[in-house]
C-alpha positions as CSV (number, residue, x, y, z in Angstrom):
1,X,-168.7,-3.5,-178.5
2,X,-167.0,-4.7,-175.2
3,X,-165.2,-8.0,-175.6
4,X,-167.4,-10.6,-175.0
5,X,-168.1,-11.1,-171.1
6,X,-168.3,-14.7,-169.3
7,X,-171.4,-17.1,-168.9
8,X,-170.8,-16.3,-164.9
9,X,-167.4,-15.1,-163.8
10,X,-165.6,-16.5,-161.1
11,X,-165.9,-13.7,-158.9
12,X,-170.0,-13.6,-158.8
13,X,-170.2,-17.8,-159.1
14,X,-172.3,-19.6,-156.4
15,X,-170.3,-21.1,-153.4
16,X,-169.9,-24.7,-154.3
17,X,-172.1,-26.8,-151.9
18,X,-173.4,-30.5,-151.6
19,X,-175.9,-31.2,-153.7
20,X,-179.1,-33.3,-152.1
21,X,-181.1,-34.4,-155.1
22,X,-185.1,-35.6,-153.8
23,X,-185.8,-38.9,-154.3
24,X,-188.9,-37.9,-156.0
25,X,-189.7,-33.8,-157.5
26,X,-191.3,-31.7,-155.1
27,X,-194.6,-30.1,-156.0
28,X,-193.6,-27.0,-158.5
29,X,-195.0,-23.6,-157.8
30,X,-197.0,-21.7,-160.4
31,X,-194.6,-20.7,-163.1
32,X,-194.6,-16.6,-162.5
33,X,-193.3,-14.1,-165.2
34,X,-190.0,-13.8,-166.1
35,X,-188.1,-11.6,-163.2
36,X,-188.3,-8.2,-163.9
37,X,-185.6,-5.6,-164.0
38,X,-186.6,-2.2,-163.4
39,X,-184.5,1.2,-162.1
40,X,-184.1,-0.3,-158.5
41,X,-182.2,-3.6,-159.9
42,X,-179.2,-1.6,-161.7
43,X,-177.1,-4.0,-163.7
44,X,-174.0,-5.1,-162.2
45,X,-171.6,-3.6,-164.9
46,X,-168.6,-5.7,-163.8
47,X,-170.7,-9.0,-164.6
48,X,-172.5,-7.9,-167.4
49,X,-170.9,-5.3,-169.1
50,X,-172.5,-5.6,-172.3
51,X,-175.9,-5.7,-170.7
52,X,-175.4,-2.9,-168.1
53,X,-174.6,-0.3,-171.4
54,X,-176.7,-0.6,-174.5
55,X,-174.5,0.3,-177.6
56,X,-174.9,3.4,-179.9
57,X,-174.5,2.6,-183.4
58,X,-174.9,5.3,-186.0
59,X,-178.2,6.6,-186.2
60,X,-178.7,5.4,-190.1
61,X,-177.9,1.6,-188.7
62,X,-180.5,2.1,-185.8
63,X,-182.6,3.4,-188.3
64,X,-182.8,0.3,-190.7
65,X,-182.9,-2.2,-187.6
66,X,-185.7,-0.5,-186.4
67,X,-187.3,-0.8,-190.0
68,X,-186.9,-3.9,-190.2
69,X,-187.5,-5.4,-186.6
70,X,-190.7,-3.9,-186.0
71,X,-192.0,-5.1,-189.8
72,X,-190.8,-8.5,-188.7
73,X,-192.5,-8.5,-185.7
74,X,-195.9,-6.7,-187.2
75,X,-195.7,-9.2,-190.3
76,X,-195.8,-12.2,-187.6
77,X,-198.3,-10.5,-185.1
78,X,-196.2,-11.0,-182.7
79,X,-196.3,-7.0,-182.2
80,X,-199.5,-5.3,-180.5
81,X,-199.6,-1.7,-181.5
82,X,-197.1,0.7,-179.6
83,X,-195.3,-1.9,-178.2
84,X,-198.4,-3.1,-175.6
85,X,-199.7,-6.8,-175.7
86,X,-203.5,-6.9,-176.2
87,X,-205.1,-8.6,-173.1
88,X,-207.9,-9.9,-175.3
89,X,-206.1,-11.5,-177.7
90,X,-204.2,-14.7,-176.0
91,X,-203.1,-15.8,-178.8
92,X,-200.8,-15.3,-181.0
93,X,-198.0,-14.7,-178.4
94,X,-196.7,-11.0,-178.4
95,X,-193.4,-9.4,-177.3
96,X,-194.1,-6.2,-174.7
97,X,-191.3,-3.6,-175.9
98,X,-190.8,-1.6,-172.1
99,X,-187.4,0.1,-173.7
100,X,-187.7,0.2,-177.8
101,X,-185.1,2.6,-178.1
102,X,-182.7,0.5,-176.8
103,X,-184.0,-2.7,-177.5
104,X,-183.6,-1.3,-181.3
105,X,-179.9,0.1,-180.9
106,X,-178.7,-3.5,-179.5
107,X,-180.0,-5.2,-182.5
108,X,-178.5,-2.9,-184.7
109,X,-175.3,-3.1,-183.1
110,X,-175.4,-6.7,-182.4
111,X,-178.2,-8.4,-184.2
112,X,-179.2,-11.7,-182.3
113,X,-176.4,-11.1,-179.4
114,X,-178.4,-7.6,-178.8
115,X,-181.7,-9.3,-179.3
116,X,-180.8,-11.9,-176.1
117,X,-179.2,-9.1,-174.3
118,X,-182.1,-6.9,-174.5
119,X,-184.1,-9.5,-173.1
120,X,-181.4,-10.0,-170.1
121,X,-181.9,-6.4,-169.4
122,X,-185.7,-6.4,-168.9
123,X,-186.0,-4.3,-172.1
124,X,-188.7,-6.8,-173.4
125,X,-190.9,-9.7,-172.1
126,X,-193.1,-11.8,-173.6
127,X,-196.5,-13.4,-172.6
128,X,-195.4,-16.2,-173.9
129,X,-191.7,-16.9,-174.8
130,X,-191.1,-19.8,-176.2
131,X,-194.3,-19.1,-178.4
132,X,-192.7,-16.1,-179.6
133,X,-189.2,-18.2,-180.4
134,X,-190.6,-20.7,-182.1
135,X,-192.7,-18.1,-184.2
136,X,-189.6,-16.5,-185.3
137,X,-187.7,-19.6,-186.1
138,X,-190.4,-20.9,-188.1
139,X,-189.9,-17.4,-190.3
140,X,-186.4,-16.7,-189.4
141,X,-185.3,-16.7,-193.3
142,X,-188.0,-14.3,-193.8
143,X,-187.1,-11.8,-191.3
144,X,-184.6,-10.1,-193.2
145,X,-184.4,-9.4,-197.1
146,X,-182.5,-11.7,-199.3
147,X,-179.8,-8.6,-200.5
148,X,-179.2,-7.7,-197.3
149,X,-178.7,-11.5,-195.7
150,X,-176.2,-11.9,-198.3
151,X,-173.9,-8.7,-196.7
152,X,-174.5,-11.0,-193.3
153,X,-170.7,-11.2,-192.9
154,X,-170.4,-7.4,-192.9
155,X,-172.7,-6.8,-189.9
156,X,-172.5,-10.6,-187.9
157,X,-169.7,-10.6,-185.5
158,X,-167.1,-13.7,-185.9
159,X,-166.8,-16.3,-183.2
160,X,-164.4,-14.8,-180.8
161,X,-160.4,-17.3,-181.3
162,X,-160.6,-17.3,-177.8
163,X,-163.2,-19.7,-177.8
164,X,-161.7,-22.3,-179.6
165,X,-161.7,-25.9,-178.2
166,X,-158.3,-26.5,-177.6
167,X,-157.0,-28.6,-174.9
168,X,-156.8,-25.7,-173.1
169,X,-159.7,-24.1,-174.4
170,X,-162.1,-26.7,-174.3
171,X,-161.2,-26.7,-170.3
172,X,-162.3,-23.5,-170.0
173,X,-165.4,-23.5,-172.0
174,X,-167.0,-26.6,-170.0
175,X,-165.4,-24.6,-166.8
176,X,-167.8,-21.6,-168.2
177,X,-171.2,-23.7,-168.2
178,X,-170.9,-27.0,-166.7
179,X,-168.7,-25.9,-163.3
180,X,-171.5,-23.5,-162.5
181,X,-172.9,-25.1,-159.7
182,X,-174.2,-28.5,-159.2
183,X,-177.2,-27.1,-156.7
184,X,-178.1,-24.8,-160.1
185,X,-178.5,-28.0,-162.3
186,X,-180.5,-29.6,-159.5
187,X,-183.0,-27.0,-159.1
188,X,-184.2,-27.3,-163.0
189,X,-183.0,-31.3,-163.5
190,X,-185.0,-34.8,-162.6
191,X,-183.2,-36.8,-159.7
192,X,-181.4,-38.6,-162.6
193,X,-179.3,-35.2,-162.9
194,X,-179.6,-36.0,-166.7
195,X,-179.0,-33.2,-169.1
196,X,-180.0,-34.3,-172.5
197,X,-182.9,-34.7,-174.4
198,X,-185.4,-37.7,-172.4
199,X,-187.7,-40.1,-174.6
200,X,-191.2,-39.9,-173.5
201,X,-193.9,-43.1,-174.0
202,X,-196.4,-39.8,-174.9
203,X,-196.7,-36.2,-175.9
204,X,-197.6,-33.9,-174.2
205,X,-195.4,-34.9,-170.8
206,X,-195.4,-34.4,-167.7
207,X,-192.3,-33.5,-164.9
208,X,-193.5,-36.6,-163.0
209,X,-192.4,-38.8,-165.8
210,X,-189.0,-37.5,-166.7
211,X,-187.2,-39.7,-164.5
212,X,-188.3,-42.5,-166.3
213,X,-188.3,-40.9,-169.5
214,X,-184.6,-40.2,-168.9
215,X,-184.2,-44.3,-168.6
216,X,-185.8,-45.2,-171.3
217,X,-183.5,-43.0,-173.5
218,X,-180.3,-44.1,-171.8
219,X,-181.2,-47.7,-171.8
220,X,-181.8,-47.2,-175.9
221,X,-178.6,-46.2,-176.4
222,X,-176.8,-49.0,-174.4
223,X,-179.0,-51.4,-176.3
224,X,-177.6,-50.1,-179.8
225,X,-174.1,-50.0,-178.3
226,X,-175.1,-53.8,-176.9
227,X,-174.1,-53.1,-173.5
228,X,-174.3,-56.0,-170.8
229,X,-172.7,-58.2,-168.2
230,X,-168.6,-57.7,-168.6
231,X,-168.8,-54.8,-172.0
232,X,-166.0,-52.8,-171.8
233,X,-167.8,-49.1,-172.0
234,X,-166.0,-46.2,-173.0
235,X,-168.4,-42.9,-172.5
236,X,-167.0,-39.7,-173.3
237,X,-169.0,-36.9,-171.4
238,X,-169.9,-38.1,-168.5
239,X,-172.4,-35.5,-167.3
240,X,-173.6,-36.5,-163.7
241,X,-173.0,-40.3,-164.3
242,X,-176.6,-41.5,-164.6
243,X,-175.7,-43.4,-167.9
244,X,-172.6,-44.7,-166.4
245,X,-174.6,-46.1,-163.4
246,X,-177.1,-48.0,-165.7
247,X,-174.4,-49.7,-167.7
248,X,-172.6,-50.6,-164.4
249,X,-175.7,-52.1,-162.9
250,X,-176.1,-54.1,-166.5
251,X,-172.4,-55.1,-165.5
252,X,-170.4,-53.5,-167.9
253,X,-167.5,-52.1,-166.9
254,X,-167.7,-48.3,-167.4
255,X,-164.6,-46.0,-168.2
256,X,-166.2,-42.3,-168.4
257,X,-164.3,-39.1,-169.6
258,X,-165.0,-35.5,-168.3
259,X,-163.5,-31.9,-168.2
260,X,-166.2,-30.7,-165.4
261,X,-164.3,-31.1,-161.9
262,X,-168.2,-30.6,-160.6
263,X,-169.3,-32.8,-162.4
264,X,-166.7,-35.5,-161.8
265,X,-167.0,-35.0,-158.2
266,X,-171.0,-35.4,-157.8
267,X,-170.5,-38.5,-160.1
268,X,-168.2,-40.3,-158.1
269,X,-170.3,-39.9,-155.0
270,X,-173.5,-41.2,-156.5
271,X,-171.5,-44.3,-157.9
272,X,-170.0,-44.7,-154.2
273,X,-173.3,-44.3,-153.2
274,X,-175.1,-46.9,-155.3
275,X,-172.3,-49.4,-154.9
276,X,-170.7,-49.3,-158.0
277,X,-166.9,-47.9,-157.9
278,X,-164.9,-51.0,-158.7
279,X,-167.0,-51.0,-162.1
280,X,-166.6,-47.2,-162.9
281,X,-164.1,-44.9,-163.5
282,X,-164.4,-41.3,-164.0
283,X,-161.5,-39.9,-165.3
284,X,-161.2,-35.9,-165.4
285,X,-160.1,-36.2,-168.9
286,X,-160.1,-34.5,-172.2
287,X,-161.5,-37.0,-175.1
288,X,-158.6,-36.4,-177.3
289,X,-156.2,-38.1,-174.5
290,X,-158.6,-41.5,-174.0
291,X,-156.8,-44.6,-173.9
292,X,-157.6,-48.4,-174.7
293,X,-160.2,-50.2,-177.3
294,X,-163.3,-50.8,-176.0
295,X,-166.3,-53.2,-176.9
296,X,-169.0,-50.0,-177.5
297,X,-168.2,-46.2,-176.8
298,X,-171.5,-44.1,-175.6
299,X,-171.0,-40.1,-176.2
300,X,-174.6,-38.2,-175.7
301,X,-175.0,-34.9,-176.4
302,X,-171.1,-34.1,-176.3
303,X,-170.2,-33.4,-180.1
304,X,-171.9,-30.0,-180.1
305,X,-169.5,-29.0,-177.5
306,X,-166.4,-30.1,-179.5
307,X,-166.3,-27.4,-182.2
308,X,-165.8,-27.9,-186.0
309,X,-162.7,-27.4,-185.9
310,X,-162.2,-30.2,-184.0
311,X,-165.0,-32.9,-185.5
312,X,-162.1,-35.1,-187.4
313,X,-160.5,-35.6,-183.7
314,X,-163.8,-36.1,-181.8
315,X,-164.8,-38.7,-184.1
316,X,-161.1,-40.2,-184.5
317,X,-161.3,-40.9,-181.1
318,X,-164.4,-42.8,-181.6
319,X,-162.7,-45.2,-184.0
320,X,-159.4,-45.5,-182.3
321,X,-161.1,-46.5,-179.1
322,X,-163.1,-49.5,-180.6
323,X,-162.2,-52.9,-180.0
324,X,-163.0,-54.8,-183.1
325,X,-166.3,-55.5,-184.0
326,X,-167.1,-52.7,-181.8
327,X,-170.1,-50.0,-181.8
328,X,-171.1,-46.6,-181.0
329,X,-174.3,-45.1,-179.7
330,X,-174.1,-41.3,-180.4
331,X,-176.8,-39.1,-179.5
332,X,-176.7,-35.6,-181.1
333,X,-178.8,-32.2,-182.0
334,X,-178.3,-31.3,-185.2
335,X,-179.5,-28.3,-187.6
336,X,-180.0,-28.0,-191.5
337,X,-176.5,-28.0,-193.0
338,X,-177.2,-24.0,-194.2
339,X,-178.1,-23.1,-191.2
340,X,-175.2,-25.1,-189.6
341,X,-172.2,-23.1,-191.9
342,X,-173.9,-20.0,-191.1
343,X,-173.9,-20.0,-187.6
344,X,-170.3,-22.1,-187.6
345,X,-169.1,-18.4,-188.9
346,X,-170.7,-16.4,-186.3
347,X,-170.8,-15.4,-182.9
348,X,-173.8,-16.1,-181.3
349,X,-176.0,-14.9,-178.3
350,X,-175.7,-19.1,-176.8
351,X,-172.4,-19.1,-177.8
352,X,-171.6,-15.8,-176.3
353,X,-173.6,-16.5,-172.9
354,X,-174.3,-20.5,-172.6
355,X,-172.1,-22.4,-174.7
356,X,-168.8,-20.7,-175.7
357,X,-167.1,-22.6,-178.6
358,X,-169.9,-25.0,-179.7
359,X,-171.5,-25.6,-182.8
360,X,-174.7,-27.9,-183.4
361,X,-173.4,-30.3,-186.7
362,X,-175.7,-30.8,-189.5
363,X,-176.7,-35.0,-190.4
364,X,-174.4,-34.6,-193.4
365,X,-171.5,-33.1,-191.4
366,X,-172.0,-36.0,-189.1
367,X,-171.8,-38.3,-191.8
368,X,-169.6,-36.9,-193.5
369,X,-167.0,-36.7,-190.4
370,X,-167.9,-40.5,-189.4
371,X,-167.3,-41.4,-192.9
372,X,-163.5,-40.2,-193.2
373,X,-162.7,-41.7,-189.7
374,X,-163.6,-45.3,-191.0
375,X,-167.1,-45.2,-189.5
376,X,-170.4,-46.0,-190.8
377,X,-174.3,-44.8,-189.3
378,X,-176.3,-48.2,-189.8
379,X,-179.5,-46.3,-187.4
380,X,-180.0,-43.0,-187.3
381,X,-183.6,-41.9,-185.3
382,X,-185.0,-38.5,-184.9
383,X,-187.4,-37.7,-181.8
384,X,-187.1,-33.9,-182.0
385,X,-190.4,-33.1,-180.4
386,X,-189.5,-35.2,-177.1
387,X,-186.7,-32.4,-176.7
388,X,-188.8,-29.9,-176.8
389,X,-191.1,-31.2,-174.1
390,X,-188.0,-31.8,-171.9
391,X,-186.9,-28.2,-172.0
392,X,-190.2,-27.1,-171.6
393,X,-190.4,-29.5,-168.3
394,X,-186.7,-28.1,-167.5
395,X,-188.2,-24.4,-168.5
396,X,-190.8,-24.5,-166.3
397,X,-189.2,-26.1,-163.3
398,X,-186.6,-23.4,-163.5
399,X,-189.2,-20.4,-163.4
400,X,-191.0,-22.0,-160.6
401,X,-187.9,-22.5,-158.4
402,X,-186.5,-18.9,-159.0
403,X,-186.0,-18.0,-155.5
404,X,-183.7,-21.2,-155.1
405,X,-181.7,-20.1,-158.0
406,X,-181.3,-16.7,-156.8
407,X,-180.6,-18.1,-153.5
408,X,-177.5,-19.6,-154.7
409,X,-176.4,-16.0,-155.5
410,X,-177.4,-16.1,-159.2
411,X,-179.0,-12.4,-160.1
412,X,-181.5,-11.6,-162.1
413,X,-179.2,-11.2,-165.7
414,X,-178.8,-14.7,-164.9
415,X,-182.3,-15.7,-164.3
416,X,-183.4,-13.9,-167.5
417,X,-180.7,-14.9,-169.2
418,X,-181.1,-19.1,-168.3
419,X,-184.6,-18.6,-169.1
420,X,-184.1,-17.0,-172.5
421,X,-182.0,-20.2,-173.4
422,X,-184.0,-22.7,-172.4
423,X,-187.2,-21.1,-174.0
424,X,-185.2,-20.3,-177.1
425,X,-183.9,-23.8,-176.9
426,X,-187.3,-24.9,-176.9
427,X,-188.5,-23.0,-179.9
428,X,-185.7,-24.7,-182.1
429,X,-187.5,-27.9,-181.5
430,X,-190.8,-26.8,-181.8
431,X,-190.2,-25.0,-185.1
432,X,-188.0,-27.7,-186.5
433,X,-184.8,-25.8,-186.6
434,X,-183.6,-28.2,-184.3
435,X,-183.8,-31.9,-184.0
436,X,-182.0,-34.6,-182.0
437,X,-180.7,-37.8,-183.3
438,X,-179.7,-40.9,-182.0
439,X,-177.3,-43.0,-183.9
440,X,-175.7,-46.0,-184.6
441,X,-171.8,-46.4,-186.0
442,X,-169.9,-49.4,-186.3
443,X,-166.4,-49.7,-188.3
444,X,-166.9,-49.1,-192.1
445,X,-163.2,-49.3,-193.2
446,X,-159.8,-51.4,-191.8
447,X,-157.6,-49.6,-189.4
């Protein structure tokens, strides 16, 4: 196995460019198929190595993956015979095998990793992918027998040291998915530029309410944290400042922490733009080095980024930088606390690709981490479902805008590969795997 390549290296990154977000989203195009990639659209082996050559485990490994993938997939119907999806059966979704030798010898040699990077090669396609993601997860403990899950360690590759979130570390790994381009985010995102889960008034929901969606979740969370005229607000992952902008124009006064120079840099000139500066300050800074107490900290969406490893710092930080009396308004996916030690020990196809170093927590480890850092949850609210509807509105808004995204310079490995985890982001949510939580924490112990 090659070492493990970047999400996007610097040398095939999209120039960096202004972004112009619409006032309101343009009309979307009919979401087409997932791009294709056939014999004329060879691989770019210096971006992708490890899509560009499929692995050759031993033949006795290929063998048993082969076994036991195609059971899986015949068990859930996901499967049409010899590979070829049955036009007259719509439902349920089925995965179109166009390379099934190799598709098999990634998986062997890889397991999920080689299942994603199959997908990034054009080796499979799906009629439906986030229907065939969610069907998996919903079975994913009965894919493969219990004796051989328990030999996991022998056959998952370990999370990669160079992908720990160490000052350094965590730099680069927020360099790897968030410095991407700002015109990249805009082409999937609402006007908001808001990249966390939105709270809809209704299910099913539509693009045309996201904006206001996105509002309604951010204004929940400064309403937990209390947030008003003169709070002192410290936010730790700033994203593109749309939370930062509704405290400010509640009249807080907004301190907000970020390692993304992009994003720091579109921030500022939309809080320039709105008026805002002498109540905001984005500071291109790691959480670990924040400085001051503070009536109510906001963080949404940022622990999964921190790492395990570092969960007793994230959340230290949370306490040191309350003022007493103070609160904080968390907002966090989590998993099952299984599911969560298992994949803290592995190296993943999202942590490979999308999200190098992060880890989704379990409720327990975030209570459990709260706990020892002299915190205590007095809310805690799930709304798992609305995140799936957001990625499927982000999902669809990406397929439909393809062209853009390719005319940015992103190829199609990329394409595939965004649209693999935003579908399979989707089908965490849908199944349950997934949920996201948002959280209350005042001080449960002196300093």
């Amino acid at each position: 196995m090659n070492p493990p390549s970047p999400v996007f290296p610097d040398s095939a990154r999209a120039p960096r460019r202004a972004v112009s977000v619409p006032a309101q989203p343009g009309p979307a195009a009919a979401v087409r198929p997932a791009d294709a990639v056939d014999a004329a659209d060879a691989v770019d082996a210096g971006r992708w190595p490890d899509v560009a050559r499929p692995p050759k485990p031993g033949p006795g490994r290929t063998a048993l993956a082969r076994h036991l993938v195609s059971k899986a997939l015949k068990d859930l119907s996901l499967l049409a015979p010899d590979g070829v999806a049955d036009p007259a059966a719509p439902s349920p979704p089925r995965l179109v095998l166009h390379d099934p030798d190799a598709f098999h010898r990634r998986i062997a040699a890889a397991g999920l990793i080689g299942f994603g990077e199959s997908y990034m090669a054009g080796e499979w396609d799906s009629d439906d992918l986030p229907g065939v993601l969610t069907r998996l997860a919903e079975h994913v403990d009965d894919l493969v027998p219990a004796p051989l899950r328990r030999l996991r360690s022998l056959w998952v590759p370990s999370r990669p040291a160079s992908d720990r979130n160490t000052p350094d570390g965590a730099r680069r790994n927020v360099h790897r998915h968030y410095d991407l381009s700002n015109e990249l985010f805009a082409t999937f995102l609402d006007p908001t530029l808001t990249y966390s889960s939105a709270l809809f008034p209704a299910l099913p929901a539509r693009f045309a309410s996201l904006r206001d969606a996105q509002h309604r979740k951010i204004d929940r969370l400064l309403d937990l944290a209390r947030v008003g005229a003169d709070t002192g607000l410290l936010e730790i992952g700033t994203g593109w400042g749309e939370l930062a902008l509704r405290a400010a124009a509640r009249g807080a006064r907004v301190t907000t922490l970020t390692l993304s120079a992009e994003q720091a840099d579109l921030a500022r000139a939309r809080v320039r733009a709105a008026g805002l500066a002498d109540r905001v300050d984005i500071r291109l800074c790691d959480y670990r080095d924040a400085e001051g107490r503070y009536d109510a900290v906001v963080s949404v969406e940022m622990i999964e980024a921190v790492g395990a490893e570092y969960w007793p710092s994230y959340f230290r930080t949370l306490r040191g930088a309350l003022a007493p009396g103070g609160r904080v308004a968390l907002q966090t996916i989590t998993m099952g606390h299984r599911q969560m030690l298992h994949t803290a020990a592995t190296h993943t196809w999202i942590s490979k690709y999308v999200f190098p170093g992060g880890l989704i927590p379990s409720r327990e480890a975030v209570d459990a981490h709260a706990t020892a850092a002299g915190l205590r949850t007095v809310a805690d609210n799930g709304y798992g479902p609305h995140y799936a509807e957001t990625l499927r509105l982000w999902r669809e808004r990406f397929t439909a805008r393809r062209d853009d995204v390719a005319a940015l310079g992103f190829d199609t490995v990329f394409r595939r590969m965004w649209e693999l985890y935003l579908a399979y982001s989707e089908a965490g949510f849908r199944s349950g795997y997934l949920d996201v939580r948002q959280l209350l924490l005042t001080e449960g112990t002196p300093r």
